[in-house]
TORDO-265114 format. One record per residue (C-alpha): x, y, z; residue in one letter; residue number from 1. Coordinates in steps of 0.1 Angstrom, whole numbers. Layout:
+-------+-------+-------+---+-----+
|     u |     v |     w | r |   k |
+-------+-------+-------+---+-----+
|     X |     Y |     Z | A | NUM |
...
+-------+-------+-------+---+-----+
END
This chain:
+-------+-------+-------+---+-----+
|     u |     v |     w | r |   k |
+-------+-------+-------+---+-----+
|  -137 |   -83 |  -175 | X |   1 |
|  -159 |  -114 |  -162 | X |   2 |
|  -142 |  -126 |  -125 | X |   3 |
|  -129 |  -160 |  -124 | X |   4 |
|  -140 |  -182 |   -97 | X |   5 |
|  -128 |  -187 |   -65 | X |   6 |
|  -118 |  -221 |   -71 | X |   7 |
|   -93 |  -205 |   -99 | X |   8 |
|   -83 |  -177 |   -80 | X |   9 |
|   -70 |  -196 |   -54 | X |  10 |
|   -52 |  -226 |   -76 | X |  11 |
|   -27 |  -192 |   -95 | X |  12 |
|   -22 |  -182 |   -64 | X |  13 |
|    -8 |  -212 |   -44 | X |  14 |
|     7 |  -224 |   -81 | X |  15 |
|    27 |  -196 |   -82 | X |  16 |
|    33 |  -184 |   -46 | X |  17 |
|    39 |  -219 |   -31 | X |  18 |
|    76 |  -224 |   -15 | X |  19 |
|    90 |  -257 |   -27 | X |  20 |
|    76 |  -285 |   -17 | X |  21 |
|    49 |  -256 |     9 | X |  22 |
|    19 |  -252 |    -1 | X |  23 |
|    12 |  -217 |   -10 | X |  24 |
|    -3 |  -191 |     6 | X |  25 |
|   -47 |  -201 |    27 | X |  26 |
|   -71 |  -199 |     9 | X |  27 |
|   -88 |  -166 |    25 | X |  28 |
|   -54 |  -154 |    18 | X |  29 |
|   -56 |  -161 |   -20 | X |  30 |
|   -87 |  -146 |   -25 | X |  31 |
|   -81 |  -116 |     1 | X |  32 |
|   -46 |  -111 |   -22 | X |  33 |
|   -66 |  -110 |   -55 | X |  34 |
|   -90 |   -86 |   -43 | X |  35 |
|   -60 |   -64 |   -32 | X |  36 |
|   -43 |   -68 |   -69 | X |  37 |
|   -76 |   -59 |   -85 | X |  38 |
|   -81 |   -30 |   -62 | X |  39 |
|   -50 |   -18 |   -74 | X |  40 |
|   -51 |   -20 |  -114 | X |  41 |
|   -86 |     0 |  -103 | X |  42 |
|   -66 |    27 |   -88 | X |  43 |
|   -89 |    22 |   -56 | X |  44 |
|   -48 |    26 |   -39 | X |  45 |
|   -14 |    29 |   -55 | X |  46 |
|     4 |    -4 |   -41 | X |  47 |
|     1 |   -37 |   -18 | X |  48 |
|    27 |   -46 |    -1 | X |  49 |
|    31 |   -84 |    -6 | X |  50 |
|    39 |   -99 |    30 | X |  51 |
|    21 |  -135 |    36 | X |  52 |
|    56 |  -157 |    31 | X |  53 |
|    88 |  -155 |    11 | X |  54 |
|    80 |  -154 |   -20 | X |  55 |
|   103 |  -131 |   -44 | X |  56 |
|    98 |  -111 |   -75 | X |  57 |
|   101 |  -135 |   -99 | X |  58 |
|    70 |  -158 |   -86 | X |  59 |
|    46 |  -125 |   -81 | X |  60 |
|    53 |  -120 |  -117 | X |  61 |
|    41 |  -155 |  -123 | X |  62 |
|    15 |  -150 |  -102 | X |  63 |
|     0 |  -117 |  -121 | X |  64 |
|     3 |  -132 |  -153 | X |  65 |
|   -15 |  -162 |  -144 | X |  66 |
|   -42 |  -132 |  -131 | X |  67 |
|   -38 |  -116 |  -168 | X |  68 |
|   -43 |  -153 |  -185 | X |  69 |
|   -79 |  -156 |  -161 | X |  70 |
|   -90 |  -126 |  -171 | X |  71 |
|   -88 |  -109 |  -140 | X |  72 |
|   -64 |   -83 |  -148 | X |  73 |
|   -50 |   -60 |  -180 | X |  74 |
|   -19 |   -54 |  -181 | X |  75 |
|    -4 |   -26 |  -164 | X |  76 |
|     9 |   -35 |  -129 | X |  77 |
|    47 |   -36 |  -122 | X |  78 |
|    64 |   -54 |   -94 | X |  79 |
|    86 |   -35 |   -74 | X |  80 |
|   115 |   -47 |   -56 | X |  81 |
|   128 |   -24 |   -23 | X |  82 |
|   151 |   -37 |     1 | X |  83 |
|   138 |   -71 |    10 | X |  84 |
|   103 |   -65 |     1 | X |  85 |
|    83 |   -67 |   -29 | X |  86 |
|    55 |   -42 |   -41 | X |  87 |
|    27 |   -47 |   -64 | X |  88 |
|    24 |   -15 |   -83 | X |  89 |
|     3 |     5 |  -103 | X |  90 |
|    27 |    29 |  -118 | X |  91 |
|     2 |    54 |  -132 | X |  92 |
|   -15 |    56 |   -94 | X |  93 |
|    18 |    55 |   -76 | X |  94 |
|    29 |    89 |   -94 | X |  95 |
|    -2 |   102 |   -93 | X |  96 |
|     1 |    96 |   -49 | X |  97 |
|    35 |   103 |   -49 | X |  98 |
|    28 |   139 |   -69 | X |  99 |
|     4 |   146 |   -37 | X | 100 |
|    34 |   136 |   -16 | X | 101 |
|    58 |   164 |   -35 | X | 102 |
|    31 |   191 |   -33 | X | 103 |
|    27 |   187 |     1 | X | 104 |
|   -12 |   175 |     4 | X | 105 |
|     0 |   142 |    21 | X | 106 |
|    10 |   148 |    59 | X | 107 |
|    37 |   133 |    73 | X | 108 |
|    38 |   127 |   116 | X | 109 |
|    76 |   126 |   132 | X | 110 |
|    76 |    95 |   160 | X | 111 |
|   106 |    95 |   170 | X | 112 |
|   117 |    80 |   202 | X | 113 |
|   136 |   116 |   214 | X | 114 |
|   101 |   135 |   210 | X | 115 |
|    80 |   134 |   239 | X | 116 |
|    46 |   128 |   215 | X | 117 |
|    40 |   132 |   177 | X | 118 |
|    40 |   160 |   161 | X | 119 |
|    37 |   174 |   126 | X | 120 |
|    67 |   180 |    99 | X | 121 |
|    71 |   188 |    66 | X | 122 |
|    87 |   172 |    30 | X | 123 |
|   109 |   204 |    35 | X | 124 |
|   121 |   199 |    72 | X | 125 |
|   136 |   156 |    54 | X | 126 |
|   149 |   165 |    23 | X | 127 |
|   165 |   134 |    26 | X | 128 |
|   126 |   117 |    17 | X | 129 |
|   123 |   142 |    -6 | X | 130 |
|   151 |   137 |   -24 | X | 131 |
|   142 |    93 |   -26 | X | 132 |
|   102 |   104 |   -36 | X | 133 |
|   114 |   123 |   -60 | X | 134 |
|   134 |    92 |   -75 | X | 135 |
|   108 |    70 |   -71 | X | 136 |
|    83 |    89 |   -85 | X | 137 |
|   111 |    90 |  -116 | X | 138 |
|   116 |    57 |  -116 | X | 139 |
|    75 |    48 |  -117 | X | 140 |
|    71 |    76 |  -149 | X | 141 |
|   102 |    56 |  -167 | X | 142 |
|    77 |    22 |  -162 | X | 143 |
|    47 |    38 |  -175 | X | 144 |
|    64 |    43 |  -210 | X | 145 |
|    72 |     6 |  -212 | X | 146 |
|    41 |   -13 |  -192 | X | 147 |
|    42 |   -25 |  -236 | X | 148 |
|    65 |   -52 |  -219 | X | 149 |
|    39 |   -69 |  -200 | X | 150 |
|    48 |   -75 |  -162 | X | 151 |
|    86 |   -76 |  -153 | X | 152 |
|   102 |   -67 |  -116 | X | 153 |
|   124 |   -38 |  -110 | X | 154 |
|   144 |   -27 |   -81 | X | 155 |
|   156 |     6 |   -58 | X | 156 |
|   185 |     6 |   -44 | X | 157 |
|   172 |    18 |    -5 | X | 158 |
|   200 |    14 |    19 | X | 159 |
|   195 |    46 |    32 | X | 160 |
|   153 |    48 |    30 | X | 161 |
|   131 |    48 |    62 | X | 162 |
|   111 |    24 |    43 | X | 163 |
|    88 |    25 |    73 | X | 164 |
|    80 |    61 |    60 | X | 165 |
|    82 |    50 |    19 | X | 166 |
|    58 |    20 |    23 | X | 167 |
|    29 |    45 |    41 | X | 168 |
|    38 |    66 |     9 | X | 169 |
|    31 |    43 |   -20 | X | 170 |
|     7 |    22 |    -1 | X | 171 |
|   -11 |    56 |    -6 | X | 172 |
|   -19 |    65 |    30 | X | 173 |
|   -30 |    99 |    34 | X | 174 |
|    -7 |   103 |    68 | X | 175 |
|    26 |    82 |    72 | X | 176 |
|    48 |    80 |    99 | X | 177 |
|    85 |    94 |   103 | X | 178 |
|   113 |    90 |   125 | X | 179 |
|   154 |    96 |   127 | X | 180 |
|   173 |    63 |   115 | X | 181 |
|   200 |    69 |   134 | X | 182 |
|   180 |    65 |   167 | X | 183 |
|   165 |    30 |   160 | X | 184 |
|   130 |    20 |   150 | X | 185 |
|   117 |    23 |   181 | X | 186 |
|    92 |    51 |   190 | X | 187 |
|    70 |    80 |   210 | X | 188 |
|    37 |    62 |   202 | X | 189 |
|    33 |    34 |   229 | X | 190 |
|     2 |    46 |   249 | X | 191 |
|    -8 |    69 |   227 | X | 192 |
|   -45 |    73 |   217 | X | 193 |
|   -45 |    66 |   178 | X | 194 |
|   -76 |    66 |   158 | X | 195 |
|   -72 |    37 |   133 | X | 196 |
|   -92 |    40 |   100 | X | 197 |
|  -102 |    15 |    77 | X | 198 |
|  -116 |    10 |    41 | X | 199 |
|  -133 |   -24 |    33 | X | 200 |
|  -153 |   -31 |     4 | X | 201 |
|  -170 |   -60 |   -10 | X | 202 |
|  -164 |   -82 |   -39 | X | 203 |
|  -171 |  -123 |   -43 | X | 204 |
|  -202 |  -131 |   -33 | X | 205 |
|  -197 |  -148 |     3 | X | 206 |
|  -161 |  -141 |     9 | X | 207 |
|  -153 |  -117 |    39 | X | 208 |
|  -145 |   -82 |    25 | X | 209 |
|  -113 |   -68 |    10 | X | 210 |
|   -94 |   -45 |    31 | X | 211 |
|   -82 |   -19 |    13 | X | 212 |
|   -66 |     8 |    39 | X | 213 |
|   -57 |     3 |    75 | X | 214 |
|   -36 |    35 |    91 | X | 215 |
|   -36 |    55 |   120 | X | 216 |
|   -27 |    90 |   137 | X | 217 |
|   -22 |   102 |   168 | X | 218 |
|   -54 |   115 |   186 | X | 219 |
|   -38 |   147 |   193 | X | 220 |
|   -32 |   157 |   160 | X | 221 |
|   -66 |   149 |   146 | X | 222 |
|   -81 |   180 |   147 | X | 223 |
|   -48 |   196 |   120 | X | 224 |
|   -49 |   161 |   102 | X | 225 |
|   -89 |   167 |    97 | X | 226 |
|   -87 |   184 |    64 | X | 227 |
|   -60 |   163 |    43 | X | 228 |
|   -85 |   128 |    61 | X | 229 |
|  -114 |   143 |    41 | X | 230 |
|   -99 |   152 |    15 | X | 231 |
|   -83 |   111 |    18 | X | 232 |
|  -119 |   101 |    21 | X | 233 |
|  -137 |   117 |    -5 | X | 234 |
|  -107 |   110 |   -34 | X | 235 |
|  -112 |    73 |   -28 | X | 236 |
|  -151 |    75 |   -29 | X | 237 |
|  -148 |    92 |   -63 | X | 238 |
|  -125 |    66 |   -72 | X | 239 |
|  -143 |    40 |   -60 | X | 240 |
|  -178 |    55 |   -85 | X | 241 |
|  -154 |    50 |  -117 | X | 242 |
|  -155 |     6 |  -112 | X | 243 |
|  -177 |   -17 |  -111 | X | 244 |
|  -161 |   -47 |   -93 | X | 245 |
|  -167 |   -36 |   -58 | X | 246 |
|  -194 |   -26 |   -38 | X | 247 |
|  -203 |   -10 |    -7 | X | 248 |
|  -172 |    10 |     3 | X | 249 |
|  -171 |    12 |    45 | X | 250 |
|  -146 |    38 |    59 | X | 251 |
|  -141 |    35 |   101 | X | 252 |
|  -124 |    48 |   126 | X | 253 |
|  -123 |    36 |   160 | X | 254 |
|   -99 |    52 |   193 | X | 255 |
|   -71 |    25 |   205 | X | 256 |
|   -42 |    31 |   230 | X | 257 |
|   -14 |    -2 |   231 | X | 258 |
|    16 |    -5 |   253 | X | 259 |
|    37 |    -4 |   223 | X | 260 |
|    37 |     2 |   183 | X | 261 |
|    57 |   -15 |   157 | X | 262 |
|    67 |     5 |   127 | X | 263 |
+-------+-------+-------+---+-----+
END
């Protein structure tokens, strides 16, 4: 599918997105976001998690249909309502993550603010995630038999979710953070050495580069997260041979310690 100019890319997006009488979302925000939705109908990750204002379900929809009606996009991406929040997903990717997540090749880090540092758990040791992955990853097969409907919101109900912990899962990081609810959000990671990695790729001509992944872990645990990062690494480079819209795939990592992390 031919790529529609920028000029087009950025009118759907602050057509759709704007908030009343706002205009909608920068420019380098328009064209960053389409990059994003592409790079998820090319299963280069599972999900973006729409946060640049207020807009709701109903004008993402808008907004991917004006994407389909460009020529941008097939159809095939579902909008996913949790809590507050609204996912752009690719159902088909999502399970296929998700899957990972049940079969234990995703790690997960407990930060909770009792534990003197991070350490390592299990999908066993929170059956309480298990049990909502499982459901989602229900809820994403039930939308792959009717993606004949063309784009339409759904929602989960997620009262009791540590949606810090689901949105690291469908965003399709290969580590996401943990921690016990019912000792607040706050956390054992301020001054901690994390290594941060990073996926960018490139895609208009001129226009700064798409970020696809940005996560960290703890230093410490590198060494045991090793593995499950290469195995991270060399999935999405396979991916990434199977399209043709991007180029130049750039995975970093770099060593930061901050007086305090938000989750």
């Amino acid at each position: 599918m031919s790529t529609p100019s920028p000029q087009l890319l950025v009118a759907a997006a602050q057509q759709t997105l704007g908030m009343g009488k706002r205009k909608g979302p920068s420019r380098a925000i328009c064209l960053h976001l389409a990059g994003e939705v592409l790079a998820v109908a090319r299963g280069l990750k599972p999900a973006v998690l729409y946060d640049y204002n207020c807009a709701g379900a109903l004008a993402l929809q808008s907004y991917l249909e004006e994407l389909q009606r460009l020529g941008l996009l097939s159809p095939g991406l579902h909008i996913l309502e949790i809590g507050e929040d609204c996912l752009i997903v690719s159902p088909k990717h999502a399970c296929q993550h998700l899957q990972q997540v049940l079969h234990g090749t995703v790690a997960l880090v407990d930060v909770s603010s009792s534990q003197p540092y991070p350490s390592l758990c299990s999908l066993d040791q929170l059956q309480d995630l298990k049990v909502f992955v499982a459901e989602i990853t229900m809820h994403l097969q039930e939308l792959q038999r009717d993606l004949s409907l063309g784009v339409c919101p759904s929602r989960l109900h997620s009262s009791d979710w540590n949606l810090c912990t689901v949105f690291g899962l469908l965003l399709g990081y290969p580590v996401s953070y943990t921690f016990h609810l019912n000792q607040g959000s706050d956390n054992c990671l301020a001054l901690t050495p994390l290594r941060v990695f990073t996926a960018h790729t490139s895609w208009l001509p001129g226009q700064p580069p798409v970020l696809l992944y940005s996560f960290s872990v703890p230093e410490n645990l590198f060494p045991n997260l090793r593995h499950i990062l290469n195995a991270w690494e060399k999935d999405l480079r396979t991916r990434f041979r199977t399209q043709d819209d991007f180029a130049d795939l750039c995975i970093t990592s770099e060593i930061v310690t901050v007086p305090a992390v938000a989750l």
